[in-house]
C-alpha positions, -999 to +999 in steps of 0.1 A: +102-302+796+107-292+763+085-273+741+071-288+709+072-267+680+035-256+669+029-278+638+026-255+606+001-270+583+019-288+553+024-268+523-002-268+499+004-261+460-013-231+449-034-231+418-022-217+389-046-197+373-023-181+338+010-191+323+032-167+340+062-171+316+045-168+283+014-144+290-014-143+265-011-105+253-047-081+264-067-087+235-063-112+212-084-143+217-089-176+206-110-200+196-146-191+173-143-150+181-106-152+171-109-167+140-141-142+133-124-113+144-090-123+118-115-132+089-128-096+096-093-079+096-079-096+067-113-089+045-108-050+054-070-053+045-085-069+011-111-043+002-087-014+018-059-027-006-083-031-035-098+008-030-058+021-026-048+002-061-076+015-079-074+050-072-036+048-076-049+033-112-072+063-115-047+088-106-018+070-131-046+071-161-054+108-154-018+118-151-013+098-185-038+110-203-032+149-192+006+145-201-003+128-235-022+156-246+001+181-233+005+194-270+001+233-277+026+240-304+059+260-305+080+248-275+051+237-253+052+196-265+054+171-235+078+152-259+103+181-261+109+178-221+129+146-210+113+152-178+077+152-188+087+124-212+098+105-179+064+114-162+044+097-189+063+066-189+061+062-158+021+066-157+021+044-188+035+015-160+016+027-133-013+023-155-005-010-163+008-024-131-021-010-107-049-017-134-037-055-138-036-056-097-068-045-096-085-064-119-069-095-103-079-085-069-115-079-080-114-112-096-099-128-064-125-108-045-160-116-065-151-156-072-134-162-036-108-176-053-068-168-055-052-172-090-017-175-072-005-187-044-010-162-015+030-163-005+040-156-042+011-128-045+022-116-011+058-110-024+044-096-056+023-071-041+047-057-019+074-055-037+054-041-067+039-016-045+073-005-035+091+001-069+058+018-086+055+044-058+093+051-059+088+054-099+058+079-090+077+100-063+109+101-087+092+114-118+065+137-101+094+152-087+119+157-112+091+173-134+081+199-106+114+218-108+111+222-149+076+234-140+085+260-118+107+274-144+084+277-170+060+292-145+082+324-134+085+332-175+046+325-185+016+310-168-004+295-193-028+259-206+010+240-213+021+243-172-012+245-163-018+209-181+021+199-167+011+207-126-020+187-129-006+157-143+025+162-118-003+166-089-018+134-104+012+119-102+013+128-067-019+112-058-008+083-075+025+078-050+000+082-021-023+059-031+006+033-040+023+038-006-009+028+014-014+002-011+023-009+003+017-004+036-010-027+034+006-053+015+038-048+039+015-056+067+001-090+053+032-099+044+047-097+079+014-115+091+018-148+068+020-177+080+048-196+067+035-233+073 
């Protein structure tokens, strides 16, 4: 007599419960939380960009307005130094550039609406960000060596007035390279559709 095999049940499908090949990341979630939660983020990004731009504009105007009237007579003139002369300039645009930033962002901010389009403001504000904080960096620091000169001879109201605008100057870069940061971030964030 020959032995039947014992039936096995039929195979059954098991249910599949999460897309194995294209996980959804611990987290992030979708539908009316998700969009809350992005809305959040991206007005913190706005108000934390706004806040860095206008205490880089701050810091640009102090450092301007120190170095202009960085005038005490017989070899102590800003204007007689090519490096202090480059440190002013270079607030002068800082000035400019992070005061017209911030008064568009306040603008943007208080009427809800964007006076560009957010791709070409994206672009501006990064790149903008960028090339003021490397002016900042550059002429903070090619005035600091001058200043440290002039210190070993004589301490007096000329480098005194010369460090702060340099430290100034400093703050400025800092606040420009969060400011870039920021804009660096939204910019890797857009959605190009």
């Amino acid at each position: 007599m020959e032995s039947s095999p014992a039936k096995s049940p039929p195979p059954t499908a098991t249910p599949v419960t999460a897309d194995v090949e294209n996980p959804k990341p611990a987290g992030t979630s979708y539908g009316v939380s998700g969009i809350l939660n992005r809305w959040r983020r991206e007005d913190w990004l706005k108000r934390g960009s706004l806040a860095s731009r206008g205490l880089g504009f701050l810091f640009s105007l102090l450092a301007f307005i120190i170095m202009a009237s960085n005038s005490h007579g017989n070899g102590k003139n800003f204007d007689e130094y090519e490096e202090y002369r480059y440190v002013l300039a270079i607030a002068i645009l800082s000035t400019l550039y992070t005061g017209g930033q911030s008064l568009r962002q306040f603008h943007e901010f208080s009427t809800g609406r964007e006076s560009f389009s957010r791709r070409s403001m994206a672009l501006l504000d990064f790149f903008g960000d960028q090339i003021c904080a490397y002016l900042l960096i550059s002429a903070a620091s090619s005035a600091v060596p001058v200043t440290n000169k002039m210190r070993e001879n004589s301490d007096n109201i000329f480098t005194d007035s010369s460090a702060s605008a340099i430290s100034m100057e400093f703050f400025a870069f800092f606040a420009l390279a969060l400011s870039a940061l920021i804009s660096g971030y939204k910019l890797s964030n857009q959605s190009y559709i």
